[in-house]
C-alpha positions in Angstrom: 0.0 0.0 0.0 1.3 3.4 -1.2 0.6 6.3 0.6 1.2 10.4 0.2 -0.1 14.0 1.6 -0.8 16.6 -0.7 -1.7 20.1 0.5 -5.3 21.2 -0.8 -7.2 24.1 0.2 -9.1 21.9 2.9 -6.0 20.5 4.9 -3.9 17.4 4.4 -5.3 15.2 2.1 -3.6 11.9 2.5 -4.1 9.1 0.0 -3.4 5.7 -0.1 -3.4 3.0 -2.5 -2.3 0.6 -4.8 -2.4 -1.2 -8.4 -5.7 -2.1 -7.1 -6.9 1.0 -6.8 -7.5 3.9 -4.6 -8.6 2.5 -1.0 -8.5 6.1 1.0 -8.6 9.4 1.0 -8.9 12.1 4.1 -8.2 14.9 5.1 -6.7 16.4 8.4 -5.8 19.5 9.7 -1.8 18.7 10.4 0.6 16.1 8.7 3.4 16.7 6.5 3.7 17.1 3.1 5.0 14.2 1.1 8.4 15.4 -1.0 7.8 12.5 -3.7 4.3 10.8 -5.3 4.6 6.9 -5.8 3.4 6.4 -9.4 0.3 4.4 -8.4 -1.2 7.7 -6.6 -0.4 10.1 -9.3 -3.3 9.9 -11.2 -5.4 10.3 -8.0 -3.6 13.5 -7.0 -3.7 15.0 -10.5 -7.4 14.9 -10.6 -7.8 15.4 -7.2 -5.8 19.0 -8.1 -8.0 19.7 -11.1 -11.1 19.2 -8.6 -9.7 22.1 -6.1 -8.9 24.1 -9.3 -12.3 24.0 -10.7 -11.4 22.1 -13.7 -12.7 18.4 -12.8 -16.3 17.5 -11.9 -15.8 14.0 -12.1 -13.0 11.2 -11.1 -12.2 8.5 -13.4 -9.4 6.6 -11.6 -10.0 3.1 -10.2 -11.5 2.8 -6.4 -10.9 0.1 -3.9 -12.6 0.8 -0.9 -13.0 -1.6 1.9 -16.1 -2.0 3.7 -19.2 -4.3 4.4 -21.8 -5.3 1.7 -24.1 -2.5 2.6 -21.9 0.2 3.0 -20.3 -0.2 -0.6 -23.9 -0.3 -2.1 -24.3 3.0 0.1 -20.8 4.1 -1.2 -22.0 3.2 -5.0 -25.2 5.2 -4.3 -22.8 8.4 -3.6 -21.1 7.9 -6.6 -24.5 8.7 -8.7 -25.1 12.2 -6.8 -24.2 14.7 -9.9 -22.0 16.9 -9.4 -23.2 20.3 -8.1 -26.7 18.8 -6.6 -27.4 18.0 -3.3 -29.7 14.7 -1.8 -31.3 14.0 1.8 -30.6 11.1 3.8 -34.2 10.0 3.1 -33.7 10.5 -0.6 -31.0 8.5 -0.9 -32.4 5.6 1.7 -35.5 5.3 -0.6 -33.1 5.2 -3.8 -31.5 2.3 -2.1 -34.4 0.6 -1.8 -35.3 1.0 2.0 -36.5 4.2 3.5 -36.5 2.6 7.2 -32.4 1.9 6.5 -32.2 5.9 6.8 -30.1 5.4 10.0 -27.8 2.5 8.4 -27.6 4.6 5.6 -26.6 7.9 7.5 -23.7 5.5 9.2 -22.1 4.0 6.3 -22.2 7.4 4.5 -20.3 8.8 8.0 -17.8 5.9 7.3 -17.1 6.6 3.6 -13.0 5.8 2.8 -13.1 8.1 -0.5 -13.2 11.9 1.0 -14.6 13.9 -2.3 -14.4 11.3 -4.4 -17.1 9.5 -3.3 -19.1 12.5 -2.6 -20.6 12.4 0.9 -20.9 15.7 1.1 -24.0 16.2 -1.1 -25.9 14.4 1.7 -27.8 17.0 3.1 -30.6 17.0 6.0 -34.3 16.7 5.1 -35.1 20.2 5.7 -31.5 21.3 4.1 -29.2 21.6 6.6 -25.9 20.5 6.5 -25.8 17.5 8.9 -23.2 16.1 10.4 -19.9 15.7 8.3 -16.8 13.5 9.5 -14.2 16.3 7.9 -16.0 19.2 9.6 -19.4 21.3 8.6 -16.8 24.0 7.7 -15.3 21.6 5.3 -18.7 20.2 3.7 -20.0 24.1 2.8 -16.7 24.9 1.5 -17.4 21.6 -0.8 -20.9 22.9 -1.7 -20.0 26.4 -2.1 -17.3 25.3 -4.9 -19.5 22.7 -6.9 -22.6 25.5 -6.7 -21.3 28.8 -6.5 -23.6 31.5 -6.3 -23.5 34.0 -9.1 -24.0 37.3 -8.6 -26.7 38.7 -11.2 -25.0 41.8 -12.5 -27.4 45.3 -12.4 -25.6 46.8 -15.8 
């Protein structure tokens, strides 16, 4: 398993992986940089780059997450959140195929391996609000905020 930190404009991201694919990917707010990126991760960090630069709305590099059963039908369920639209808990609990899972549903999204990638942060609250988020609410807004930015109508 290879591993590096990158710098983004969130914190540390650290990921880790292999010829397998892409296993994890957090963020932190401390841990050093990493002076060289193994050549299975570069791929992962170049899009990952794009993303924060507004260039990439999508990631095409291979994941290999671990988890149960449920959680990676959870995780796959994340993955088909477009970019730049939000879904509740509920929403996504009766997309899987059980509204009553919406607690199950709410844990394995809380337990997501793929920071951004697989994009937990479009899970919202029923009425809107930004629930809780593993990397921080401050972190999940900033995420909204760049995939939706508000435009300003112009007067002139």
């Amino acid at each position: 398993m290879e591993i590096t930190n990158i710098k983004t404009p969130l914190g540390i991201t650290t990921i880790m992986g292999d010829e397998n694919g892409i296993s994890v990917i957090s963020v932190s707010d401390e841990g050093e940089i990493s002076e060289q990126i193994p050549a299975v991760l570069q791929e992962a960090v170049s899009q990952l780059m794009a993303y924060f630069e507004g260039k990439r709305t999508t990631f095409d590099f291979k994941l290999n997450p671990k988890g149960t059963e449920f959680q990676q039908k959870v995780w796959n369920g994340l993955l088909e959140i477009p970019f730049g639209k939000t879904i509740s808990y509920l929403e996504l609990s009766k997309k899987l195929g059980d509204v009553k899972a919406i607690r199950a549903v709410a844990s394995a999204n809380g337990k997501n391996p793929l920071w951004i990638v697989v994009p937990c942060h479009r899970v919202i609250g029923t009425d809107g609000s930004l629930t809780g988020y593993a990397g921080g609410l401050w972190r999940k807004k900033w995420l909204l905020e760049h995939e939706n930015p508000t435009t300003q109508q112009s007067l002139f």
